[in-house]
C-alpha positions as CSV (number, residue, x, y, z in Angstrom):
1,X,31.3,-21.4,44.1
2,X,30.5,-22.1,47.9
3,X,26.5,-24.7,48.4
4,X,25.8,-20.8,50.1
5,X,26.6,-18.8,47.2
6,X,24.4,-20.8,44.5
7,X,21.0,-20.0,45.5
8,X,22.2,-16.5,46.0
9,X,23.0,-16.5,42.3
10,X,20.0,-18.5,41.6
11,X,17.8,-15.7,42.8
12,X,19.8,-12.8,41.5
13,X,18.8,-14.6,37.9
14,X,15.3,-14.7,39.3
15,X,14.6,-11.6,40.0
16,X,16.5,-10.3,36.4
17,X,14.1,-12.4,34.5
18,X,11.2,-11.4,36.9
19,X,12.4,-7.5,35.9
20,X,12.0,-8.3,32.1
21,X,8.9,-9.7,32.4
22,X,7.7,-6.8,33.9
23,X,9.3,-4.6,31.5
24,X,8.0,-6.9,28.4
25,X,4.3,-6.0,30.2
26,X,4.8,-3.0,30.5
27,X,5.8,-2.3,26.9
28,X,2.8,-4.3,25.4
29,X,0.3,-1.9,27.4
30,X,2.0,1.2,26.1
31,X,2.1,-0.5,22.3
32,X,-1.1,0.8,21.9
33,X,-0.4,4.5,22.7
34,X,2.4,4.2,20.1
35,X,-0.4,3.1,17.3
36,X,-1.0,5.2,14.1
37,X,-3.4,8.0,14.2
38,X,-6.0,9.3,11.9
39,X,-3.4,12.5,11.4
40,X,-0.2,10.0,10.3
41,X,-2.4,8.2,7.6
42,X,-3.6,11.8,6.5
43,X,-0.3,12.0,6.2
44,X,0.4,8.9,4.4
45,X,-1.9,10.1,1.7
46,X,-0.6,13.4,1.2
47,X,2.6,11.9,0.9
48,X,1.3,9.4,-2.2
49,X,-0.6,12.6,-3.4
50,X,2.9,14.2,-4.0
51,X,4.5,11.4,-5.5
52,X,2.0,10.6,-7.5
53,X,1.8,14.3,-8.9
54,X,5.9,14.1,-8.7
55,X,5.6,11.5,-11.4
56,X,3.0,13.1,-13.7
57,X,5.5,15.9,-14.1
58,X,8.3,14.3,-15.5
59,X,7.6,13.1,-19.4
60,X,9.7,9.9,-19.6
61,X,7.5,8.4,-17.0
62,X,4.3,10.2,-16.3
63,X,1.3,7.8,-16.9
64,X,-0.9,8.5,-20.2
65,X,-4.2,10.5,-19.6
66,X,-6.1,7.8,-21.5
67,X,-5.0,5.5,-19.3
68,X,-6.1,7.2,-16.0
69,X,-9.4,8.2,-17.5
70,X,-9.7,4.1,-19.0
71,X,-9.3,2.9,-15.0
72,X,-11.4,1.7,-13.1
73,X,-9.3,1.3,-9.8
74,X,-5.5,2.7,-8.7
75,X,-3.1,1.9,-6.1
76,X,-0.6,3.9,-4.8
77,X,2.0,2.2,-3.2
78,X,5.5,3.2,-1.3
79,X,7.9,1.3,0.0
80,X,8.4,2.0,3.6
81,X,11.2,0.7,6.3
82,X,10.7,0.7,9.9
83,X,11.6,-1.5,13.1
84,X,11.4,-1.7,16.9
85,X,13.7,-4.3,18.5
86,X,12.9,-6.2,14.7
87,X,13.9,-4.1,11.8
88,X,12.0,-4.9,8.1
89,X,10.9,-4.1,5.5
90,X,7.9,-3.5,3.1
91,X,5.4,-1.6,2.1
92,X,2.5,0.9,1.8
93,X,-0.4,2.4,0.5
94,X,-4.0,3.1,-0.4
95,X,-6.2,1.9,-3.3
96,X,-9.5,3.5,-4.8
97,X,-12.1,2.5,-7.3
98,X,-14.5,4.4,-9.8
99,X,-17.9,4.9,-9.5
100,X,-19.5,3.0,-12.7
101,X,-22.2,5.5,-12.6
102,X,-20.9,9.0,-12.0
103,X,-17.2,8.2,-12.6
104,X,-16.2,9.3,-9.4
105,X,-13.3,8.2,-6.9
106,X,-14.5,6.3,-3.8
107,X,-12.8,7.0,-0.3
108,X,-9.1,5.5,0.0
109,X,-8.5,2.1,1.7
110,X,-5.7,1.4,3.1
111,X,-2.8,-1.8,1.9
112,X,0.3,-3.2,3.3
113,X,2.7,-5.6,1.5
114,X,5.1,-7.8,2.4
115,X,9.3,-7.5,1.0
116,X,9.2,-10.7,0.2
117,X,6.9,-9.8,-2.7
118,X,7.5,-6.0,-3.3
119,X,11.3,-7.1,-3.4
120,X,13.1,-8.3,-6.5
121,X,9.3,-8.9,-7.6
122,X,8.6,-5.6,-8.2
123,X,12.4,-4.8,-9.0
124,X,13.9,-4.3,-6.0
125,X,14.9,-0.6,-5.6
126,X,11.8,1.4,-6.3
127,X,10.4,3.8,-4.0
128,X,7.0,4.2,-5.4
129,X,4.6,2.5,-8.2
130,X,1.1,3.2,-9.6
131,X,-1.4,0.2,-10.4
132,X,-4.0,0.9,-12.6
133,X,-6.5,-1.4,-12.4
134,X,-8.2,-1.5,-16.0
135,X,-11.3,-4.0,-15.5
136,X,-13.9,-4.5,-12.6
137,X,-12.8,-8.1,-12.5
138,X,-9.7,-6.3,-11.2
139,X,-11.1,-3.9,-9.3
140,X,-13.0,-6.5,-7.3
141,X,-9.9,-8.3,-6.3
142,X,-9.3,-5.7,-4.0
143,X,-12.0,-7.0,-1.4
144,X,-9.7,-10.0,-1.1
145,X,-7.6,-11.2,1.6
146,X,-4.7,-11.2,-0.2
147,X,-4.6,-10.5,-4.1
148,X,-2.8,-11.5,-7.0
149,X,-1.8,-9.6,-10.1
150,X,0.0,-11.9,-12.3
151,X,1.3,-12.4,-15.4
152,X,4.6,-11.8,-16.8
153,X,6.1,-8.0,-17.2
154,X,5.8,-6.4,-20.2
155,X,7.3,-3.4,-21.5
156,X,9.5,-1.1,-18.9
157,X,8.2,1.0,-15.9
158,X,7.2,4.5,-16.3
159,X,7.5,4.1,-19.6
160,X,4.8,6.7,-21.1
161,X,4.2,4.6,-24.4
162,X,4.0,0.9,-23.0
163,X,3.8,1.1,-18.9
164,X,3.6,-3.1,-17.3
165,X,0.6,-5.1,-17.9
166,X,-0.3,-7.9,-15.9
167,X,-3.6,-10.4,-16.5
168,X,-6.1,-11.5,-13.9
169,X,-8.6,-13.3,-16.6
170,X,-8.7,-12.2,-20.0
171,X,-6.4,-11.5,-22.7
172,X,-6.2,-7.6,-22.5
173,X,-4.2,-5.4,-20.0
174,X,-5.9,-5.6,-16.7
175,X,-3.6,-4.0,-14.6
176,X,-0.4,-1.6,-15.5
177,X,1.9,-0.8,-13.2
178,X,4.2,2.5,-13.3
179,X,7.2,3.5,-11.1
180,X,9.2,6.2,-10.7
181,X,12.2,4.4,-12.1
182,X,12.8,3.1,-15.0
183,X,14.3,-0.7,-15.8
184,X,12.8,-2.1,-12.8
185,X,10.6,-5.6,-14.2
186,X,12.4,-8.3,-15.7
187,X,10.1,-11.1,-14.6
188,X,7.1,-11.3,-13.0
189,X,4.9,-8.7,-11.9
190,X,2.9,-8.7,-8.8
191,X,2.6,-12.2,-7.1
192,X,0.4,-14.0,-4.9
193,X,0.4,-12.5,-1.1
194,X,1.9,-9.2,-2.3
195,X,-0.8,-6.9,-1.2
196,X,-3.6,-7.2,1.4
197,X,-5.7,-4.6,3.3
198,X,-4.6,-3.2,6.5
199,X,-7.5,-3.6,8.1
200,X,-6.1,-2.1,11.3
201,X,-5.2,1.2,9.4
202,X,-8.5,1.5,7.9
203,X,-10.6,0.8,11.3
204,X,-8.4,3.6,13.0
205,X,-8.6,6.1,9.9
206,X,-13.2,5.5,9.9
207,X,-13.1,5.2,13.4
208,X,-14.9,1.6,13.0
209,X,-14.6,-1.7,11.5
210,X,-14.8,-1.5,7.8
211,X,-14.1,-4.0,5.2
212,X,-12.3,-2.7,1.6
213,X,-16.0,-3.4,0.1
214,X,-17.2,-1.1,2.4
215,X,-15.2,1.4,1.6
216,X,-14.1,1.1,-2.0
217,X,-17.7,0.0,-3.1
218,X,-20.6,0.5,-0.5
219,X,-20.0,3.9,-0.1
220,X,-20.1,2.9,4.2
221,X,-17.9,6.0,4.6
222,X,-17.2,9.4,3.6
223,X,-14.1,10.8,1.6
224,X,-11.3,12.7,4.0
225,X,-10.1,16.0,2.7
226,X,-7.1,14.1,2.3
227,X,-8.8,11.6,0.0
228,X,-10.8,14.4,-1.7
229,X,-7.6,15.9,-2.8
230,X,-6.2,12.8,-4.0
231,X,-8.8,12.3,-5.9
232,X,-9.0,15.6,-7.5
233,X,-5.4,15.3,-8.6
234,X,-6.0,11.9,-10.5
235,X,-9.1,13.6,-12.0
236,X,-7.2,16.1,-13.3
237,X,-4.3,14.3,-14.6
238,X,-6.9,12.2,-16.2
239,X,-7.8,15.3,-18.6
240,X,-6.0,16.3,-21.9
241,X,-4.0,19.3,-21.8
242,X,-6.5,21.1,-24.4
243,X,-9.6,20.0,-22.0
C-alpha cells in the first residue's frame, strides 16, 4: 500500500463508521414507535384468558374450584420468545388480587420474567402456568421489585388432586402453581428474581405511571374489558358445577 493510498483507506473507514452511527441514531429514535400498545397487551390478556380457560377444560390438569375460590391473588404467566439483533428468551404475564371485602378481581398488572429463572426452574418446556396465591402475605409480595416464591416442589403440575405448593412464611400452601403439562417440577419452584413488574407495560396499558399497589390494591385504575373478562372467567371457574 502506497503513503497516498493509506489515508484514502483511513477515511473510507471513517466515513463507514460515521454511517453506522448514524444508522444506530436513527434506529434508537424509531425504538419508540416500535413500543407495545394498549391493543398488543389487550391482546396479551386475551391470549392468557384462553389458556387459562384451555386448561380448565381438560380434567387431568384443570385447577380445583376450591382452590380458585380459596385465592387470594393469581398469575398468569406464558413463556414468550422474541429478539431484534439479540434473540432471548423469557417470559410473560399479568397478576390480579381479590378484594377482601367484596371478593372481587382488581384490574390486571402486568409481569415479566427472566429464562434464567422460568427455565429448568420452572421445568423447562412449559408454555403456560397458573400461581395461585393462597395468603395476603403472598399476595402483597407482588408490590415488590422482584419476588420470591420458594420452597421446594411438591406434587406434579396440573395435577387436579395435589397441584405445586411453595412457602413464603408459614407452614401451609401459600402459593400453587399449575401448568399445562404435566411432570414439569423436580426441584425448586419459583426462585428469587423470577418475576417482577413491568412497569413499562403497565404505564402504557393506564396511560400513566402506576405502581402494582396501585393497581392490584388502591383501586388507582379501572378494569379493561379485557381484564373484566378475565376476571369473569376465573369467577366462574371458581363455582361448582351444581352452583
Amino acid at each position: 500500500m502506497s503513503m497516498r493510498s493509506a489515508p484514502i483507506v483511513r477515511l473510507s473507514l471513517l466515513n463507514t463508521m460515521n454511517a453506522a452511527i448514524r444508522f444506530l441514531l436513527v434506529l434508537s429514535c424509531a425504538l419508540p414507535a416500535l413500543a407495545i400498545d394498549q391493543a398488543e397487551l389487550d391482546d396479551r390478556i386475551r391470549t392468557l384468558t384462553s389458556k387459562f380457560e384451555m386448561l380448565q377444560k381438560q380434567p387431568d390438569k384443570r385447577i380445583p374450584t376450591e382452590n380458585l375460590r380459596k385465592a387470594q391473588g393469581i398469575v398468569l404467566m406464558d413463556r414468550t420468545k422474541a429478539g431484534f439483533i439479540f434473540a432471548y428468551q423469557g417470559g410473560g404475564g399479568v397478576a390480579m388480587a381479590r378484594d377482601s371485602k367484596d371478593g372481587k378481581w382488581s384490574p390486571v398488572a402486568f409481569l415479566s420474567a427472566n429464562e434464567a429463572s422460568l427455565g429448568f426452574q420452572v421445568g423447562g418446556e412449559q408454555a403456560f402456568f397458573v400461581l395461585l396465591l393462597m395468603t395476603t402475605n403472598a399476595t402483597r409480595l407482588l408490590t415488590e421489585p422482584t419476588f420470591e416464591f420458594g420452597g421446594e416442589a411438591r406434587g406434579t403440575a396440573g395435577d387436579a388432586s395435589t397441584g405445586v405448593d411453595g412457602k413464603v412464611t408459614s407452614s401451609e400452601p401459600a402459593v400453587l402453581v399449575y401448568s399445562d403439562r404435566k411432570g414439569l417440577y423436580g426441584g425448586a419452584a419459583i426462585k428469587g428474581g423470577a418475576i417482577a413488574p413491568d412497569n413499562d407495560d403497565n404505564r402504557i396499558y393506564y396511560r400513566q405511571p402506576v405502581t402494582m399497589k396501585d393497581i392490584l390494591f388502591d383501586k388507582k385504575v379501572k378494569a379493561t374489558e379485557a381484564a373484566t373478562n378475565l376476571a369473569t372467567k376465573i369467577a366462574d371457574y371458581s363455582k361448582n358445577a351444581k352452583e
